[in-house]
C-alpha positions as CSV (number, residue, x, y, z in Angstrom):
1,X,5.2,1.4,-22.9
2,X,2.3,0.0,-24.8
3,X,2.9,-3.7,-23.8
4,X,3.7,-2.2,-20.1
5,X,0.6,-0.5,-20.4
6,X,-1.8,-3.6,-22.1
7,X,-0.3,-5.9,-18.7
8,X,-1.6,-3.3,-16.5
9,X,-4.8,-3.2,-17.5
10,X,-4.6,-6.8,-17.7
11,X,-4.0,-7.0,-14.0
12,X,-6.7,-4.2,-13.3
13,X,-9.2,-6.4,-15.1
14,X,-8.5,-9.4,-13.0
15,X,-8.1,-7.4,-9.7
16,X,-12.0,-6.1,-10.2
17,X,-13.2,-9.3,-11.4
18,X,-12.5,-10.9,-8.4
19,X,-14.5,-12.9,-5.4
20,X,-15.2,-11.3,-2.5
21,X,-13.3,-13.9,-0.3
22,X,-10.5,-14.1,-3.1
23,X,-10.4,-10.1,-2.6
24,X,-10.3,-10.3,1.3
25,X,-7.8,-12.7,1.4
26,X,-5.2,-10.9,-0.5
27,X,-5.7,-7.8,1.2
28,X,-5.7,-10.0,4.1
29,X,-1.8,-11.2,3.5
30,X,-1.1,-8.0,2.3
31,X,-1.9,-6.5,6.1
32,X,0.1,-9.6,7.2
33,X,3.1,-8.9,4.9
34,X,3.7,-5.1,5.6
35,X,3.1,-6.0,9.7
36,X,6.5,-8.5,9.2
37,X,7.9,-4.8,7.9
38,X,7.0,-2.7,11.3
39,X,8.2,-6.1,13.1
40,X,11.5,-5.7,11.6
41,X,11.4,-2.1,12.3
42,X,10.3,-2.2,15.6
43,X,13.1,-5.2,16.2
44,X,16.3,-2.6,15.1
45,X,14.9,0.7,16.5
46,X,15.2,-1.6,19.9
47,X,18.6,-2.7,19.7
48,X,19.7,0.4,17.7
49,X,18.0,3.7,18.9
50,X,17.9,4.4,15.7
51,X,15.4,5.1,13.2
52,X,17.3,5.5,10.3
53,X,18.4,1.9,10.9
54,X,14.5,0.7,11.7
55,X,14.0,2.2,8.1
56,X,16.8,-0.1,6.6
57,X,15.1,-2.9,7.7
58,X,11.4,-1.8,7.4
59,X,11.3,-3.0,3.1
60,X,11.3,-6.3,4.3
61,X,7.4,-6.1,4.6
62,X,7.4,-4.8,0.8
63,X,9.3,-7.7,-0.5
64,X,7.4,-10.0,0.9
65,X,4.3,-8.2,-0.4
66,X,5.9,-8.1,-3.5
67,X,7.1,-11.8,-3.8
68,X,3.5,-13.0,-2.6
69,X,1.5,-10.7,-5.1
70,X,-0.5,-9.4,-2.0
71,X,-1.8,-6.0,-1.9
72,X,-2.1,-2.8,0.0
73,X,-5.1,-0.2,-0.5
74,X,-3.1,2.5,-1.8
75,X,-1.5,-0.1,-4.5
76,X,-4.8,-0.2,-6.5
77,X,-4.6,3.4,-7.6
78,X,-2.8,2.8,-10.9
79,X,-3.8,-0.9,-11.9
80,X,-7.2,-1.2,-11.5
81,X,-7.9,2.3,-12.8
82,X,-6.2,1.7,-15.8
83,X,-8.7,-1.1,-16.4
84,X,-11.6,1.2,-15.8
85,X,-10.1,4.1,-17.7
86,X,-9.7,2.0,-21.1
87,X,-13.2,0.8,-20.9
88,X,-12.8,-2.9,-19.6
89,X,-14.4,-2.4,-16.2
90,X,-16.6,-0.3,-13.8
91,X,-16.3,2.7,-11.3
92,X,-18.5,0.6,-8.4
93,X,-15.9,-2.5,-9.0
94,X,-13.4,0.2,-8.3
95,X,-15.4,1.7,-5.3
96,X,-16.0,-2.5,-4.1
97,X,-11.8,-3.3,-4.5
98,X,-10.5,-0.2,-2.8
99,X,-12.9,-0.9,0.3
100,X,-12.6,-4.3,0.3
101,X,-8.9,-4.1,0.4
102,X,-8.2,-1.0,3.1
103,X,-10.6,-3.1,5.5
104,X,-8.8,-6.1,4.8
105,X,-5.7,-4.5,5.2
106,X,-6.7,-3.2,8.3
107,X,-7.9,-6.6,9.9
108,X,-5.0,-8.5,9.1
109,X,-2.5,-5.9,10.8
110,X,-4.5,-5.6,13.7
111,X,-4.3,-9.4,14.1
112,X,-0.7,-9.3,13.8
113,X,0.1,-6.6,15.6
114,X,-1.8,-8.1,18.5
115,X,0.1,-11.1,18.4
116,X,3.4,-9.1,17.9
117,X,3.3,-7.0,21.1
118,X,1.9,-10.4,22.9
119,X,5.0,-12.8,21.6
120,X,7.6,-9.7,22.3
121,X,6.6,-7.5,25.2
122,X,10.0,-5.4,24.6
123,X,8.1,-4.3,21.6
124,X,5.6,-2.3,23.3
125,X,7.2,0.9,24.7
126,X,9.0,1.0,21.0
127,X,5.7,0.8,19.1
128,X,4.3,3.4,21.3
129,X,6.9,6.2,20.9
130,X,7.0,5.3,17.0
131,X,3.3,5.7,16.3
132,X,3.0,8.7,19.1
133,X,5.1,10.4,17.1
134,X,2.3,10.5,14.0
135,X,-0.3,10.3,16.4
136,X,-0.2,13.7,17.9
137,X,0.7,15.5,15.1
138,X,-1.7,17.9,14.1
139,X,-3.8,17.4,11.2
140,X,-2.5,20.4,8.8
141,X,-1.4,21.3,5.7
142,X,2.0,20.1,6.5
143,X,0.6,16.8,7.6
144,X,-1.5,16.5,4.3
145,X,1.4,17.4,2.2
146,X,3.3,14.4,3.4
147,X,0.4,12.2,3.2
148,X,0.0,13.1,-0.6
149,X,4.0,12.4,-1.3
150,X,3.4,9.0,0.6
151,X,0.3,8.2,-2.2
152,X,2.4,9.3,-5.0
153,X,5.4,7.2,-3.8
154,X,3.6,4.0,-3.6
155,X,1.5,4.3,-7.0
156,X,4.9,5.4,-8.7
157,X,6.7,1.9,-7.2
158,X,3.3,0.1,-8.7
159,X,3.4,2.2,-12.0
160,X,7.8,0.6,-12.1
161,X,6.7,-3.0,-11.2
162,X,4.1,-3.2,-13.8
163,X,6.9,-1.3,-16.2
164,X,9.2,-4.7,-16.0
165,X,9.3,-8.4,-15.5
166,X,12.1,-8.5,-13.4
167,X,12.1,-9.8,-10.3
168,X,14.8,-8.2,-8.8
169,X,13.8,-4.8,-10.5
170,X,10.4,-5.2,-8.8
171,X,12.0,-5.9,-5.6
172,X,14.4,-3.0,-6.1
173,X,10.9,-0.7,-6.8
174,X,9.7,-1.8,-3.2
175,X,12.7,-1.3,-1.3
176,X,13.1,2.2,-2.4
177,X,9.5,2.8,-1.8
178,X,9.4,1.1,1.4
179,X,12.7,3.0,2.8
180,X,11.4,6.2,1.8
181,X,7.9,5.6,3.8
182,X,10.0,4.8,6.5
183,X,12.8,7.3,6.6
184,X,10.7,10.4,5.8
185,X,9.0,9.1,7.9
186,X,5.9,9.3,5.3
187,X,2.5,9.1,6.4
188,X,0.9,5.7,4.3
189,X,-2.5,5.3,5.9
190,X,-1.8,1.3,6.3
191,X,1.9,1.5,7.4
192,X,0.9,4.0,10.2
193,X,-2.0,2.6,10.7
194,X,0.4,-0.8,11.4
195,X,2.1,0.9,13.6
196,X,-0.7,2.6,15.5
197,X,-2.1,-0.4,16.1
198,X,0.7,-1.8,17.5
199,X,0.7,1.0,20.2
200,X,-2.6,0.5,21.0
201,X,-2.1,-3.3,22.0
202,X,0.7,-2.0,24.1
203,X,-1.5,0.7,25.6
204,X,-1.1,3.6,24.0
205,X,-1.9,7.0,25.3
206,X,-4.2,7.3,22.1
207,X,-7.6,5.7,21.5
208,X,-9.2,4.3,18.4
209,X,-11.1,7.2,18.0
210,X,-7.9,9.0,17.0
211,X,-6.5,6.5,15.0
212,X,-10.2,6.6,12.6
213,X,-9.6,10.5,12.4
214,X,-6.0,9.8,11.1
215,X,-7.1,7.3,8.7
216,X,-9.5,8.9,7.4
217,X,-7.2,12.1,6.7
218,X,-4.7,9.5,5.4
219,X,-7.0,7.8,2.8
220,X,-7.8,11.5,1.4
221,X,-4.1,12.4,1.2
222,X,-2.8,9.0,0.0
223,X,-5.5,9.1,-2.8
224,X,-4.9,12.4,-3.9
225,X,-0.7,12.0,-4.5
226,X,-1.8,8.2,-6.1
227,X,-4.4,9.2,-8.1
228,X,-3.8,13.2,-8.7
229,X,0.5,12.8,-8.8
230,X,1.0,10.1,-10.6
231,X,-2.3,7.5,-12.2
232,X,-3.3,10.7,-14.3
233,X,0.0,11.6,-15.3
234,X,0.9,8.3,-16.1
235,X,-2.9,8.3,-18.4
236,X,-1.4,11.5,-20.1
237,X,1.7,9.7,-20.4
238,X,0.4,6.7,-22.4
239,X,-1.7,8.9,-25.2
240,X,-5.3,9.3,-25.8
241,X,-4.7,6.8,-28.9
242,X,-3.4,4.0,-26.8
243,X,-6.5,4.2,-24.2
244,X,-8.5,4.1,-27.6
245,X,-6.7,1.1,-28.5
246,X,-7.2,-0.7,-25.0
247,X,-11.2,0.2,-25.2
248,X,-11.5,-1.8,-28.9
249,X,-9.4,-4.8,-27.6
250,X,-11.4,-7.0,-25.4
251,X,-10.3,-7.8,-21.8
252,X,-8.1,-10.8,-21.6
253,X,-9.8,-13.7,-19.4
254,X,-9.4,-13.4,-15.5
255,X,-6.0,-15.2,-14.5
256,X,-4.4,-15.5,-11.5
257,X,-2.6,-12.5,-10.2
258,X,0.7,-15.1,-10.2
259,X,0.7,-15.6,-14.0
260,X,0.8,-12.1,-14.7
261,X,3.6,-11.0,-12.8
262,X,6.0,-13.7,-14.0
């Protein structure tokens, strides 16, 4: 747990001490990665009619984020906090990572999709009746309670991936997690956002006026199951004494987000 715990906020540190185009970038890919997810799903929901199938073949975008050591928005509600919470880094680096990352999130999906629904027209009517389907749902309780599950599902595959250094027990971590976002179907405010955008290239009977409101109610449930569900639990988890222990050892230099998932 402590080692787990010490490579964590290892990975924090370097996460908040980074560039701003490094930090763009690999939100960048990450949009990119989990867009190659909703392609696959899009792809089997066609042929199949079903979505239980499109869910099979949706973790495809998590592996690749895995394997590429990209990142999504909601995946920086354990690591980086753990950095800030043991003392080796700030709440406005925080703040500057989370948006930096959703926006870059956000561009590169919307680039992909775009060129998705241009390269495969059959695409289009699928991505519209997928995101419809969390489009006009009404923003409720009910739709906040999923939104919170889908937070605490991804921050609890992050909080497993930093637990091991297995690769395949990492990919295993994402495939679960990516399934269950899919199945539920949960609401992740970048894999529905994915999808929305994919309607909305294929003309969609929503705007992006409706798509901000969504987000926005997204980010607030997402950060409240991360955060609330699982990064505090997982504080109380590690002991006040090991937090005290991270604050007296001094951050390890910056390294490339690579090394320290070997």
């Amino acid at each position: 747990m402590t080692s787990a715990f010490q490579r964590t906020v290892d990975q924090g540190h370097s996460r908040l001490t980074r560039t701003w185009p490094s930090l763009f970038a690999t939100g960048v890919v990450g949009g990119v990665d989990v867009s190659l997810g909703v392609l696959a799903l899009l792809v089997v929901e066609r042929d199949t009619h079903s979505p239980l199938l499109g869910a099979l073949a949706f973790p495809i975008g998590f592996i690749a984020l895995t394997l590429a050591n990209s990142e999504l928005f909601t995946e920086n509600f354990l690591v980086p906090v753990a950095a800030v919470a043991a003392g080796n880094d700030s709440f406005p680096r925080l703040l500057r990572l989370w948006a930096g990352t959703l926006a870059a999130n956000l561009v590169g999906a919307w680039v992909v999709m775009g060129l998705v629904v241009t390269g495969f027209r059959a695409l289009g009517p699928v991505a519209v009746k997928v995101a419809t389907k969390a489009a006009t749902q009404p923003l409720d309780l009910h739709t906040l309670a999923n939104m919170v599950i889908a937070g605490a599902v991804i921050t609890l595959m992050t909080w497993m991936e930093r637990s091991t250094e297995s690769v395949m027990a990492k990919l295993t971590a994402a495939a679960i997690a990516a399934f269950l976002l899919a199945a539920g179907p949960m609401d992740h405010a970048i894999v529905v956002s994915i999808e929305m955008f994919a309607a909305l290239h294929a003309g969609a009977p929503f705007g992006y006026s409706h798509w901000l409101g969504f987000l926005g109610w997204s980010v607030l449930g997402n950060m409240l199951g991360g955060l609330g569900l699982v990064t505090v639990l997982r504080m109380v988890q590690v002991g006040s004494d090991v937090l005290a222990e991270e604050r007296r050892r001094p951050p390890e230099e910056p390294r490339r987000e690579e090394d320290t998932t070997e």
